[in-house]
C-alpha positions as CSV (number, residue, x, y, z in Angstrom):
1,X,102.2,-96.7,50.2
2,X,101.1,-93.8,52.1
3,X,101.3,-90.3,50.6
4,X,104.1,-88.9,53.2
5,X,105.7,-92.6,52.6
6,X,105.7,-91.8,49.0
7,X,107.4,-87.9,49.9
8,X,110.0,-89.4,51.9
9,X,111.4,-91.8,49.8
10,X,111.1,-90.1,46.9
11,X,113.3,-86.6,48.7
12,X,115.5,-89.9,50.0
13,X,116.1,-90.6,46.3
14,X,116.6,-87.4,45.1
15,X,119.4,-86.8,48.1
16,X,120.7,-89.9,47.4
17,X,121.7,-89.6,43.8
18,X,123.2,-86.4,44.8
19,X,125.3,-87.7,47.6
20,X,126.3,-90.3,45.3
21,X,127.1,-88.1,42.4
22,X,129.3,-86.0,44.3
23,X,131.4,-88.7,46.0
24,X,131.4,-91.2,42.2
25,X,132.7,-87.7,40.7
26,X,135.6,-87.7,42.8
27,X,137.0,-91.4,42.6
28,X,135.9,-92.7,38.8
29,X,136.3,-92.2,35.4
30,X,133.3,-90.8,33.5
31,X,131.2,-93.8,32.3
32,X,129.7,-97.0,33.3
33,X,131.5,-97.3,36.6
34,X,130.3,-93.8,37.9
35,X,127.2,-95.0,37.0
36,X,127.4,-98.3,39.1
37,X,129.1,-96.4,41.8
38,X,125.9,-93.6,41.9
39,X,123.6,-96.6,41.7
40,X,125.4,-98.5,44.6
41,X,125.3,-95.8,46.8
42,X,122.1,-94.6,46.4
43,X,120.9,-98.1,47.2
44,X,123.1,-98.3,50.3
45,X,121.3,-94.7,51.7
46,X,117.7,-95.4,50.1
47,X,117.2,-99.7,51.3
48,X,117.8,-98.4,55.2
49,X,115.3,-95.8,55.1
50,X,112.9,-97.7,52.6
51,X,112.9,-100.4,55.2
52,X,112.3,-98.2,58.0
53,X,109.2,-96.4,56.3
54,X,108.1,-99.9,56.3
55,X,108.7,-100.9,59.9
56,X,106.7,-97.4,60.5
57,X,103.9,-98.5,58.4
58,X,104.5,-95.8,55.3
59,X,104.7,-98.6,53.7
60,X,102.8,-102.4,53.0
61,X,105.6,-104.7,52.2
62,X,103.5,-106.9,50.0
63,X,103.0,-106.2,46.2
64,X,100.0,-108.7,44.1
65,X,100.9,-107.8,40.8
66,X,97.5,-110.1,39.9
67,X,95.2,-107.5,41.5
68,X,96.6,-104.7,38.6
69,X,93.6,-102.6,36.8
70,X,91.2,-105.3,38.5
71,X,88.1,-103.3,39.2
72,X,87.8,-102.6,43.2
73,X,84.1,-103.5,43.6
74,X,84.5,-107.0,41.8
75,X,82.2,-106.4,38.7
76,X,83.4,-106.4,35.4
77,X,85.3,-103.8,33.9
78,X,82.7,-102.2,32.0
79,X,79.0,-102.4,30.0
80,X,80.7,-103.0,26.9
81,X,82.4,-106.1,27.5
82,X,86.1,-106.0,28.8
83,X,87.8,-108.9,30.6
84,X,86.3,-111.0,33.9
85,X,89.0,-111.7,36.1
C-alpha cells in the first residue's frame, strides 16, 4: 500500500464511521444494532473506494502472510541465532 493509498482510505474510514453514526443515530436503539448498522455502512462507502485505490494501483491486492518479519535480503535473522525460514 502506497503512502497516499494508506491517507485515503484511512480519511475514507474516518468519514465513513461518521456518515454512519449520524444516519444509525437516527433509525436504532442504542446498542448492538447501531453498532451493526455503523459497521454496515461504513463497509458499503469504504469497499467502493478500497477497490478503486486498487484498480488505481494505491493498492497490491495480494497479501503473503508467510513473508511476515522474514528478513528482506534472505539471510538469517541475526548473528545470534534466530529462525531460518
Amino acid at each position: 500500500m502506497t503512502r497516499n493509498g494508506f491517507i485515503l482510505l484511512m480519511l475514507t474510514t474516518v468519514v465513513a464511521i461518521f456518515i454512519g453514526a449520524e444516519i444509525a443515530e437516527r433509525y436504532t436503539d442504542e446498542g448492538f444494532g447501531r453498532t451493526l448498522m455503523v459497521g454496515a455502512i461504513a463497509a458499503a462507502i469504504v469497499f467502493p473506494v478500497s477497490w478503486l485505490a486498487e484498480k488505481f494501483g494505491l493498492v497490491k491486492g495480494k497479501f503473503d502472510p508467510s513473508k511476515l518479519g522474514a528478513p528482506r535480503d534472505g539471510d538469517g535473522r541475526d548473528a545470534r541465532g534466530g529462525d531460518q525460514k
